[in-house]
N, C-alpha and C positions, 0 to 999 in steps of 0.2 A: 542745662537744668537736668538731675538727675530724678531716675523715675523714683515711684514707690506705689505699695501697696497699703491701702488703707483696712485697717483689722484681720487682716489675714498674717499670720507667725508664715516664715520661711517654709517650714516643715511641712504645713499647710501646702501652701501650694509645689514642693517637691512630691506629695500625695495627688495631687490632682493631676499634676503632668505625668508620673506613674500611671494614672488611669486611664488618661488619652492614649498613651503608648498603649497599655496592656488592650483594651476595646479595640486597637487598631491589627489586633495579630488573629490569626485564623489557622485552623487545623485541617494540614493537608490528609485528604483521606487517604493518599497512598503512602507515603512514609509515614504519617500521625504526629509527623512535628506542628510544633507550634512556633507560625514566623509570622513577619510584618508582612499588611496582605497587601505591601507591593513588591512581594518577592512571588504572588501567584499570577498564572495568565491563563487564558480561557483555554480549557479542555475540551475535546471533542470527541463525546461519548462514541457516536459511531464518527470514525475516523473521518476527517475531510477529505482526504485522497479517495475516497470512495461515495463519495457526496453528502456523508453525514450533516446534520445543520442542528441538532439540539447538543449546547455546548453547559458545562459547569466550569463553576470562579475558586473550586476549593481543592485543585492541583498546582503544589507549587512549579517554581519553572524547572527546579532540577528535575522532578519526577517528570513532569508533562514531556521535557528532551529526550530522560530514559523513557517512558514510554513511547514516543516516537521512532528512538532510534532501535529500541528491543522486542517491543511487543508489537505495535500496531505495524511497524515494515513487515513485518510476520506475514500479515494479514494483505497490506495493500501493492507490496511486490511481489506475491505469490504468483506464480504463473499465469494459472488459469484466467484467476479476479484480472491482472492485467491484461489478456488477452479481451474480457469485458469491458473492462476501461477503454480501451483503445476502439474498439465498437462501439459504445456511446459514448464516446470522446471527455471523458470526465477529467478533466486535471488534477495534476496532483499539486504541491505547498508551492511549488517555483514556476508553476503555470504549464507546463511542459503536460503533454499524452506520456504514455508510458509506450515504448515501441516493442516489446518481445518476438517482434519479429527484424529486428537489429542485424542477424545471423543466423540465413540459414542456406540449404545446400537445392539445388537444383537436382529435382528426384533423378536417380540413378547416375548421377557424378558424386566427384569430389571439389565441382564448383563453386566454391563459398558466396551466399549473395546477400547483401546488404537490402532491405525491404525499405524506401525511404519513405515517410510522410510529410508532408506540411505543417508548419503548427498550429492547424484546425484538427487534424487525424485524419486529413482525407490522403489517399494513396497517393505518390506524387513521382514513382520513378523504382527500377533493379539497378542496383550500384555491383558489379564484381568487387568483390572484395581484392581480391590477390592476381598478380599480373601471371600471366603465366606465357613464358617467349618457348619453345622448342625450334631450334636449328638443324636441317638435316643436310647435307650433299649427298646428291643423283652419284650413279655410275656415270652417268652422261657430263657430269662437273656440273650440273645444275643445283642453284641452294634455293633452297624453301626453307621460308622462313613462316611457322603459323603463331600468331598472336592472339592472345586472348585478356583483354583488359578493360578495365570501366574509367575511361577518358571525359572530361566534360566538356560537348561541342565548343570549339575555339578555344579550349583551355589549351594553349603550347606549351606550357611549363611542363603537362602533365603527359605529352605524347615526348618531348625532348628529354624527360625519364628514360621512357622507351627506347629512342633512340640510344642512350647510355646504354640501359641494360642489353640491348642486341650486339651492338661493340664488343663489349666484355667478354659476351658470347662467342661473338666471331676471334675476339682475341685468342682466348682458351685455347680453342680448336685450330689457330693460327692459319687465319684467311685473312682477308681485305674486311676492312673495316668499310662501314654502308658510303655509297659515294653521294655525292648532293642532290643526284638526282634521287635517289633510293629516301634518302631522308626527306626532302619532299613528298614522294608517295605518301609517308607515314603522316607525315605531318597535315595534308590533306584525305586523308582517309573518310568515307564516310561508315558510323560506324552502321553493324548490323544486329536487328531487332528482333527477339523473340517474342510471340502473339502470346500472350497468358500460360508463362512455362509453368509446370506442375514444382512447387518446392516446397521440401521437406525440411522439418523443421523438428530437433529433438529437445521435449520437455522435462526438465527436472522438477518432478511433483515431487512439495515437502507436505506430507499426511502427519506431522506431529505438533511442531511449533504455532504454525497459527492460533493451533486453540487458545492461546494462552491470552491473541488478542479479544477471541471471543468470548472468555470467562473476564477478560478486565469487561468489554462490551456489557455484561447480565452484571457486573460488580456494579457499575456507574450508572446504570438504567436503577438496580436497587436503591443506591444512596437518591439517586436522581426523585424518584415516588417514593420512596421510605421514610426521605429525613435523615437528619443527625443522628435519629436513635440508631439506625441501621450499622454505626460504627461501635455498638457494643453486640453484635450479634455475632456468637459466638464461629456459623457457617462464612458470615461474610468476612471473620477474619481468618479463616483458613484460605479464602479466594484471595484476598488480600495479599498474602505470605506467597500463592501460587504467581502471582502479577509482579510482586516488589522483589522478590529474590529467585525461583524455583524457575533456574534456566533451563533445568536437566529433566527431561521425559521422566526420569526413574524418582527424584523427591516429589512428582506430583500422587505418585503411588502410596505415599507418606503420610498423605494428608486424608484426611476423613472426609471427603466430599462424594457426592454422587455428582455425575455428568455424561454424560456420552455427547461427543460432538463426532460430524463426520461427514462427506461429498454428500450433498442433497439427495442426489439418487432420482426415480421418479416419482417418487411422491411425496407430500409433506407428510413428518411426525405428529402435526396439529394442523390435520386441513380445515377444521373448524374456524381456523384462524387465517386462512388464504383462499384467495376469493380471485375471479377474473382480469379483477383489476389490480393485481399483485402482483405483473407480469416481471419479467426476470431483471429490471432494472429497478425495481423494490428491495429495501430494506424492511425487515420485519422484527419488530421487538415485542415483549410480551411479559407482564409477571401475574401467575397464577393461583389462587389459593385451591390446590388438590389437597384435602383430605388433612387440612391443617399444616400441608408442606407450601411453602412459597416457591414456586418453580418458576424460571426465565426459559422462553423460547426465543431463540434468537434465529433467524434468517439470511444469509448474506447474498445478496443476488438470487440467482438459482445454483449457488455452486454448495454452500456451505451451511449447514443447519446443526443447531446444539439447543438441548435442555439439561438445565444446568440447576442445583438447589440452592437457591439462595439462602433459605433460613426452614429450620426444620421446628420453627414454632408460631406459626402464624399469627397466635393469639399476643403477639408482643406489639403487634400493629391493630390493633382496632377495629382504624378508621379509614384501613386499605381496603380498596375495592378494583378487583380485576383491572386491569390495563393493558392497552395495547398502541404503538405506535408505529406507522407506516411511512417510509421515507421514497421521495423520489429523488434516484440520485442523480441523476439527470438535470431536473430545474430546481435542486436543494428545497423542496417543501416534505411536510410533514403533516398530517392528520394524525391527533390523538381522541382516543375513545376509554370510555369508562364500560368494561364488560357485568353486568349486571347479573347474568344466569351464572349461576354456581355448577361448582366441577366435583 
């Protein structure tokens, strides 16, 4: 039996399924396309790798990727933030701590040392990095052989390395190669343990790029309190253009915005906004109305702080009234507040 439609023309309902489709599409606030909203996925204003938990549905997934892979890694691989991370054991998207201390050297050598953790972030073990064999002969014909290597108890595979590389060694220099008994020794070795060695560890601070994740951060906290209207304001699409294209330090100069972001330092820019229980494993966010300017304060741990202008016409929002919202990254909760006293 074929279907049909009673009083309804073709045309008719080719309008109607136009409709559904068209209702079904959403504008991504970071590119400004308009796609089907199942090509958007949940956005996470302050990054999850850093405990964020208040998320937006109106980033599509290409942009949510680019921002992952360009803006917010800025922010949540940076040295420092991960050196926090790995102190309050915050996971990042694959479940894993961040270790930045992976590679470092044993103060005053050139002994490379691997720092190991568990996958809780509790300490778990110094790994040598790099084997290091020196062979010498005495005047007397005596050989000494001193070794230096990160072996793992009963691991053979990794001491009969060893054994390889001293061969090789004695080869070179054209002696006896180790005899059975000698490779027993090694192979039986117990190794020996340094009590809490001092190691050094050299950091490369990036002081430029992050901001970029922290201007999307005040970008997405605005849309977030503001609304849709917030996407015709003329400030938030210069932030916009800084996040979606402006990889280069030198086009952010381009643009007509104010902001100063920069290392916390010791004190807050807005200690009126940071309080006891703020303590360095807080996120802090904020948008203000100074003097008809909308200004974002933005907090990151105790490493990073920025005020940034969101809109330089306050009067296009009404029905905004101060806001502030404080994240613990640690057990992903959140307190927001409506600030009532005028700036």
């Amino acid at each position: 039996m074929g279907s049909f439609i009673v009083g309804v023309t073709k045309c008719q309902v080719y309008r109607n399924l136009y409709s559904i489709l068209l209702a079904k599409t959403m504008q991504c606030i970071i590119c400004k396309e308009n796609k089907s909203s199942t090509n958007f996925t949940k956005e996470h204003i302050f990054p999850d790798s850093i405990g964020g938990n208040i998320t937006l549905n109106c980033v599509c997934k290409i942009c949510n990727d680019l921002l992952g892979s360009s803006v917010d890694s800025k922010l949540t691989n940076h040295e420092l933030v991960q050196l926090i991370r790995l102190d309050l054991k915050i996971p990042g998207k694959s479940g894993k701590i961040p270790n930045p201390l992976s590679e470092a050297y044993i103060a005053g050598t050139q002994e490379k040392i691997r720092y190991v953790f568990d996958n809780f972030g509790n300490p778990k073990e110094l790994q040598q990095v790099s084997s290091k064999v020196d062979i010498e002969l005495e005047d007397d014909g005596a050989l000494n052989i001193h070794i230096k290597a990160y072996t793992k108890p009963g691991d053979e595979a990794d001491r009969r390395k060893l054994i390889h590389i001293i061969n090789k060694g004695l080869e070179r220099k054209g002696l006896a190669l180790l005899s059975e008994e000698e490779e027993k020794k090694i192979l039986n070795a117990q190794p020996v343990s340094s009590e809490r060695p001092l190691l050094h560890k050299q950091l490369k601070i990036d002081t430029i790029f992050y901001k970029r994740a922290i201007i999307k951060i005040a970008y997405e906290l605005a849309y977030y309190w503001l609304g849709s209207d917030y996407l015709n304001d003329n400030i938030g699409e210069l932030l916009r253009l800084i996040i979606y294209q402006d990889f280069h330090k030198e086009r952010w100069q381009n643009r007509s915005i104010d902001f100063n972001i920069d290392f916390y330092g010791e004190e807050s820019w807005f200690p009126y906004l940071y309080s006891d229980n703020y303590k360095n494993n807080i996120h802090v966010g904020s948008i203000l109305n100074i003097n008809n300017y909308l200004r974002s304060y933005i907090k990151i741990f105790d490493i990073f702080q920025g005020v940034i202008t969101i809109s330089n016409n306050a009067s296009l929002y009404p029905n905004f009234v101060n806001k502030l919202i404080a994240i613990n990254s640690q057990n992903r909760t959140s307190e927001q507040f409506d600030l009532k006293y005028k700036f």
